[in-house]
Structure formats: C-alpha cells, structure tokens
C-alpha positions in Angstrom: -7.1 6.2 33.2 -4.6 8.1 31.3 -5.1 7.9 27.6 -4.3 10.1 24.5 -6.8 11.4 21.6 -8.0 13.5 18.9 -11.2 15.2 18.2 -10.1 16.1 15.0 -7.8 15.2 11.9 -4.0 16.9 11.1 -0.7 17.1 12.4 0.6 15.4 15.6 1.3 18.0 17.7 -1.8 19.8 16.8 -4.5 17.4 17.3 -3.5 14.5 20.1 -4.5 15.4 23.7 -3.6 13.6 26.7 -5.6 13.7 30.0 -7.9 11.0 31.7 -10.5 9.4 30.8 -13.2 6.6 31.9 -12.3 3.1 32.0 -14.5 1.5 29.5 -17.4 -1.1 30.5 -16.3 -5.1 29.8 -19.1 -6.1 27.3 -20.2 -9.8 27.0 -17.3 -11.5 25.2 -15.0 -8.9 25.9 -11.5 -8.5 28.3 -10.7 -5.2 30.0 -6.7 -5.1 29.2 -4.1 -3.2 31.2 -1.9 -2.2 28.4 1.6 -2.3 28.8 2.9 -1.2 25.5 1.2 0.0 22.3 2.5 0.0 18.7 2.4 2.9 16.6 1.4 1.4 13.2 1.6 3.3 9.7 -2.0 2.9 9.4 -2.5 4.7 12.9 -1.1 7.6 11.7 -2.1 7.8 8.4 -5.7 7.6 9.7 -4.6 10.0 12.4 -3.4 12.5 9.8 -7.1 12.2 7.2 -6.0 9.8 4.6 -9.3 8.9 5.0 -10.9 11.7 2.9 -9.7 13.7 5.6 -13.2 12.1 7.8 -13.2 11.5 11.8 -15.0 7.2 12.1 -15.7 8.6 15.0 -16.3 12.1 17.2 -13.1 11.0 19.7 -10.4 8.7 18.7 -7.8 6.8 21.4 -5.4 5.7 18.4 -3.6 3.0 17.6 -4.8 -1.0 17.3 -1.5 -3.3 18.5 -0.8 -3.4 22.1 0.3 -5.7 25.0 -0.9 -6.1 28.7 -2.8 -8.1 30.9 -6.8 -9.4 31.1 -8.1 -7.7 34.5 -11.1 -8.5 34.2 -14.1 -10.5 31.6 -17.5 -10.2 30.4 -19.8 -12.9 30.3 -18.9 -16.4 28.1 -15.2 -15.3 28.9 -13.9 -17.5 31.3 -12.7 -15.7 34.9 -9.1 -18.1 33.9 -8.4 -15.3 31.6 -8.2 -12.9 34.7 -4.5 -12.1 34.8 -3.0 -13.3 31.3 -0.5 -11.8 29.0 -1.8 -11.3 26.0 -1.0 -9.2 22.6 -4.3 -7.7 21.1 -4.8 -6.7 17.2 -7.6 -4.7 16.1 -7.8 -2.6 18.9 -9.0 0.3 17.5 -10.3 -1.6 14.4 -14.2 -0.2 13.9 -14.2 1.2 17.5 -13.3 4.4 18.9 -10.6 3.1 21.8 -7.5 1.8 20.9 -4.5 1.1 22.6 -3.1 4.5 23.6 -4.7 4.4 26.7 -3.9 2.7 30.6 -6.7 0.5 29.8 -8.7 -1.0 26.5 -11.9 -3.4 26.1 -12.1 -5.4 23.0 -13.5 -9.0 22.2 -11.6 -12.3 23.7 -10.4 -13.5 20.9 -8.6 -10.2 19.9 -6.6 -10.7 22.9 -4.2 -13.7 21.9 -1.5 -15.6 25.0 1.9 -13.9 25.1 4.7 -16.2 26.2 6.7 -15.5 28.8 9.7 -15.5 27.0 8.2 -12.1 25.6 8.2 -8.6 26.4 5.1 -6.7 26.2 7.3 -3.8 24.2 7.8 -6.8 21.5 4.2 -8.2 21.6 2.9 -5.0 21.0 5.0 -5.3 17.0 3.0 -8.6 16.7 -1.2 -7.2 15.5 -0.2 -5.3 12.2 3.4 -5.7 11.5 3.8 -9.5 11.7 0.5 -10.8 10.8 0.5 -8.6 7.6 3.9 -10.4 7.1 2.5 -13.9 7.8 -0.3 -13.4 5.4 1.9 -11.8 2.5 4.2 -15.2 2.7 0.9 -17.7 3.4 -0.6 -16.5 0.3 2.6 -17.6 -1.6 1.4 -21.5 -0.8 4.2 -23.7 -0.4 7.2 -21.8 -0.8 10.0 -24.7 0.1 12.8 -25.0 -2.0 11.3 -21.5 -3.9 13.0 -18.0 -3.8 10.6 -15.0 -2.6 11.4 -11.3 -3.6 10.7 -9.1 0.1 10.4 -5.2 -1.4 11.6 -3.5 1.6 13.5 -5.9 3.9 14.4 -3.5 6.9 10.9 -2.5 7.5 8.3 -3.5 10.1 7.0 -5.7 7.9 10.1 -6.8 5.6 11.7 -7.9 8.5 9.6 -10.2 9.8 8.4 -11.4 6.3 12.2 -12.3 6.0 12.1 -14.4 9.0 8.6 -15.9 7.9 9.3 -16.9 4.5 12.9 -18.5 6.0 10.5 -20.7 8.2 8.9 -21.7 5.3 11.7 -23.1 3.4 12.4 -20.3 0.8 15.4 -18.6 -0.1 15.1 -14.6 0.6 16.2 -11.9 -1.7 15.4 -8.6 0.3 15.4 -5.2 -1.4 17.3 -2.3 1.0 18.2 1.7 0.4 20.7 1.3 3.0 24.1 -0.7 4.3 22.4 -0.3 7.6 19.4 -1.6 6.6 20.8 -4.4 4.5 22.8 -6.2 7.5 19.6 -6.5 9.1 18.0 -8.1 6.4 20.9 -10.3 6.3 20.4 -10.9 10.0 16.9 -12.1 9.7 17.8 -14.2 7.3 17.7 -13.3 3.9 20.3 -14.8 1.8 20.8 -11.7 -0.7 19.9 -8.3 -0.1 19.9 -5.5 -3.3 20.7 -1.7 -3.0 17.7 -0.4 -4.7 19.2 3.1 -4.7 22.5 2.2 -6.5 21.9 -1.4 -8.2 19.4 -2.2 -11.2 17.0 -4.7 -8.7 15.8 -6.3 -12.0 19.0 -7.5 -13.4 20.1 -8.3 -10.0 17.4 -10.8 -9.0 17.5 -12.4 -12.6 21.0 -12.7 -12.0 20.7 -14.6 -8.7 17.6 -16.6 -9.6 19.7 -17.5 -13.4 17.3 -15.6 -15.5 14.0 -17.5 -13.8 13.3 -15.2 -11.3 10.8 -15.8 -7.6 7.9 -17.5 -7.4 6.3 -14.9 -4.9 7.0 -11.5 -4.1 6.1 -9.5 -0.7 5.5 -6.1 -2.0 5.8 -2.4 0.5 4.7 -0.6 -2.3 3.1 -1.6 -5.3 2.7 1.4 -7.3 6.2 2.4 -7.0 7.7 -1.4 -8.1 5.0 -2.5 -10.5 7.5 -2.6 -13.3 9.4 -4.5 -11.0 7.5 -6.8 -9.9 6.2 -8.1 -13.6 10.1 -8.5 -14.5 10.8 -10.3 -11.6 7.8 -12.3 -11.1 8.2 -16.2 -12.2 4.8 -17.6 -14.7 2.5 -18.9 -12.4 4.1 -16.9 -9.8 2.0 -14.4 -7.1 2.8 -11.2 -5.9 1.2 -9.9 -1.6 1.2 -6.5 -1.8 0.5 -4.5 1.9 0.9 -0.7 0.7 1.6 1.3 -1.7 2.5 4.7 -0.1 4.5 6.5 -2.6 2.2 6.1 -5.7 -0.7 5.4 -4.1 -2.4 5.5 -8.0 -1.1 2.7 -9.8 -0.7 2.8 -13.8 1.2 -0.6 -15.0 1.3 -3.0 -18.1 -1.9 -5.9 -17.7 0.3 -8.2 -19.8 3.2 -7.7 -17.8 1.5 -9.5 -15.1 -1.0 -11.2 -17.3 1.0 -12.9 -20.1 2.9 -14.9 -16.9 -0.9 -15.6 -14.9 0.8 -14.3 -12.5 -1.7 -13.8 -9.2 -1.9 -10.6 -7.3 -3.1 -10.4 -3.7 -3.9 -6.7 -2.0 -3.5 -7.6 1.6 -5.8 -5.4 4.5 -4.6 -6.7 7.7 -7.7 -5.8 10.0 -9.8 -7.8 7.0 -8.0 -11.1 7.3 -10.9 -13.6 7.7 -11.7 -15.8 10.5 -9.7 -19.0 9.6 -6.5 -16.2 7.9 -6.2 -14.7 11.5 -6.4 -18.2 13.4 -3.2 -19.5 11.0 -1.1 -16.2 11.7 -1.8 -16.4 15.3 -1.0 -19.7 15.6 2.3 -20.1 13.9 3.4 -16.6 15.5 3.2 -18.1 18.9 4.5 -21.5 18.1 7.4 -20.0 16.3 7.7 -17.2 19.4 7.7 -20.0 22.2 10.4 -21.8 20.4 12.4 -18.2 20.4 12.4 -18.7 16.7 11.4 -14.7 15.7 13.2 -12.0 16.0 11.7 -8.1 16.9 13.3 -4.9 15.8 12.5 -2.4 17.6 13.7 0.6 16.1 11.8 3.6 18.5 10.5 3.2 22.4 8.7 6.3 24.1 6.5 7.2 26.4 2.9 7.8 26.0 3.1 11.5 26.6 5.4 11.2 24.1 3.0 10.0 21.8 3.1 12.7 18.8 6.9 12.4 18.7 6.6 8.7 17.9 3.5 9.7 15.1 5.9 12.3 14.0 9.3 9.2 14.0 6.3 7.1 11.6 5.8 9.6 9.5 9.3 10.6 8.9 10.3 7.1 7.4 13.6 7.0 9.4 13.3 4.6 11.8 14.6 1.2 11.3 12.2 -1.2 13.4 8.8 -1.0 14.9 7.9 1.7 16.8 6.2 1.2 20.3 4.5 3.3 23.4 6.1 1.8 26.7 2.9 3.0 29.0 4.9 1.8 31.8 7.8 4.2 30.9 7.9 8.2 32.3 8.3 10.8 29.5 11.9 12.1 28.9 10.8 15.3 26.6 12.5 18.3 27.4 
C-alpha cells in the first residue's frame, strides 16, 4: 500500500517519506479500512515536529489519527456485515504506530464509527479530533439552553463546529475572530455575535452584550493566552473547556480570578475522552449529520504525496477550515 512516514522528528520536508509498505494484519476486534481521506490534525504535526520532548512513540510513524474509508475486511467478534461500510475512524494513530496517511489502516471496531451517505469521506475525515473535541468542550458546559457561551477562536477547526454545537444546544454564541473573513463564518455557523480580538477590547465587549453578567461557559483555543479573559468574562458558577493552549503553552494567571466566581475549569485531551464521553459525541454527531444539521469547513484538500505541504498549511496558521488528505486524489506539486 502506499503510505507516508517518518523515522525521525523535525521539519516536514525533512523527515516524511512516501513509498509502500505492508498492509497491516486484521487483529481480533479490529477492521482493515480503505482510507479515503485523512485529516491533518494540529496534534499530528505537533507530534510530527517533537513537541513531545522532541521523542519518537515509536521507531516508524504513519501520521495522522482522523480519516474516512471503507471496512474490507474483520477480525474475529466483528461481524463479516461490517465488510463494505463507510465509516470515519478517530484514534488512528492514537498509541499505535499506523495512522491514517496510508491506502490502508487496522484499528479496533469501535474506532471505526457509520458515515451517512449524505457525507463525503473528505468531510468525515474533520469529524475524530476536530468535532468531538468541540462536542466535549460544549457537553461539559451541562445544560446550556437559554445560556450564552463564549467560543475563543470561532473560525477554527474547532470553533467552528463548537459554534454549531453549542447552537444545537440552545445557547446563544459570542465567537471571538482576528479576521472579517473569519468572522462571516462564524456568523454562518451560527453565532449570534462575533468580536475582533485584534481591534476590540473582548472583555468590554462580551459584558456589553451579556449586560454586565457575562457566559455561563466558555470554549477556550488557548488558555494561556486568554486567562485574563476568561476570569473577566466567566459568569459565578460558570465553567470554562479549554482544548490548547499553543501560544503560551506555560500559564501564569490570578487563582481568585477564577476562584472567587467557583468557576470550573475543564482541560480537554481528545484521544482521553472515556468510554461513555466518546459514545455521546459519536452519537449526537451522526444524528445531527443524518439530519444535515452540521456544517464542514474545509479550508485545505491535497494529495497524499502532498502530504508535507499540508503539515507545513497546519503549521502556518493560515488556513481557514480543516485540513484533509484526499488519498483518492493525484498530486498537483510542481
């Protein structure tokens, strides 16, 4: 099968390697997957380029763990009905070596989850990272009906379908955005206000729209950078899902700024949801996706030779939308 890899940690260009490679064994409880599309996740290439302490998990790495395809074939305790699904997988490369940047990936059944027909592969590939972080940042807020939620970051992967998520849910959205771009799709997928966090003070701003009481929960991009924020903003009793925090990855902010409201604060990890946490996100994801009721950006499609360029579009914060290898798609580089 054709796959990419690395060897080693650094730079894109420097370290993945395409070629072919062996078509990995269907354990008991596993599906063998024909992947369609793949996501390129910030956490792929952050792993990628050593934010682990700079360690390999592993002596060869086929990134990435979102992706889309079909079952061909089933281990034992899988049932042979399987054979010929469309499914979206999470956790791909999650504790394993073989993600989803490769013709072909085995993981367990119930990583592989039904994809309607009324979606692509390229958009069920957005779904393992991207929009069950945002479904667990918006769960953890309990009922939000009738309440006003703060998304840090509303153009992003995750923003975007938090936006959409949190609308579901009954709450009013007031999405932080750097950009006019950025802030008509926020508007699109439904928030009700957006902020310019670049030229508008976001504290005044969302006191001003929520008269003085401010949001009962808060998705959060990055933590670090909008602590201050966040313990302004933040209503008493009020909690606070944060997913990242890129740009100040060590945090320094005031205990009783968050602690003189109780306000909670929730550290999400995606690939740590437990048991029952994954189960609701799948589960209301493809509800909501059969009724057409999400939307996908997809901001950057490429082939999988073209597979550093897209680690190189992730890293350079530019790109509006998920970013997706189309392993049915021929390479376009010059």
């Amino acid at each position: 099968m054709k796959a990419a890899w690395y060897k080693e940690v650094g730079p894109a260009k420097t370290v993945l390697r395409l070629g072919e490679h062996s078509i990995p064994e269907v354990p008991s409880g596993g599906v063998l997957v024909k992947v369609c599309a793949s996501g390129v996740n910030p956490s792929d290439v952050k792993r990628r380029a050593g934010w682990l302490n700079g360690l390999m998990e592993y002596p060869e790495i086929i990134p990435h763990s979102d992706g889309a395809g079909v079952i061909m074939a089933v281990g034992d305790k899988v049932s042979k009905k399987r054979v010929g699904e469309r499914v979206w997988v999470y956790n791909g490369q999650w504790e394993r070596p073989m993600g989803t940047a490769a013709e072909y990936i085995v993981l367990p059944s119930d990583h592989a989850v039904h994809l309607h027909d009324n979606v692509g592969f390229i958009e069920g590939a957005c779904l393992g990272v991207p929009a069950c972080t945002a479904y667990h940042c918006v769960a953890s807020g309990g009922d939000l009906r009738g309440q006003q939620v703060l998304v840090q970051g509303g153009a992003g992967a995750v923003g975007g379908y938090a936006i959409q998520i949190a609308v579901l849910s009954g709450a009013q959205v007031i999405a932080t955005c750097s950009t006019k771009e950025k802030a008509d799709l926020a508007l699109a997928m439904g928030a009700a206000v957006t902020i310019n966090y670049k030229s508008q003070n976001v504290v005044e701003a969302v006191m001003a729209e929520t008269h003085g009481k401010g949001v009962q929960h808060i998705v959060e991009v990055d933590f670090g950078q909008n602590a201050e924020i966040d313990a302004a903003v933040i209503k008493s009793r009020g909690s606070i899902a944060s997913y990242s925090s890129t740009l100040k990855p060590r945090v320094e902010y005031d205990y009783y700024g968050f602690g003189y409201k109780g306000a909670s604060i929730e550290f999400v990890q995606v690939y740590l949801l437990s048991t029952n946490e994954r189960l609701a996100a799948v589960t209301h994801l493809n509800q909501w996706m059969a009724g057409g009721a999400l939307t996908h950006c997809i901001g950057h499609v490429s082939s999988l030779e073209d597979i550093a360029q897209a680690h190189e579009a992730q890293e350079s914060g530019q790109v509006i939308g998920n970013i997706v290898l189309d392993l049915e798609k021929e390479s376009v580089s010059v």
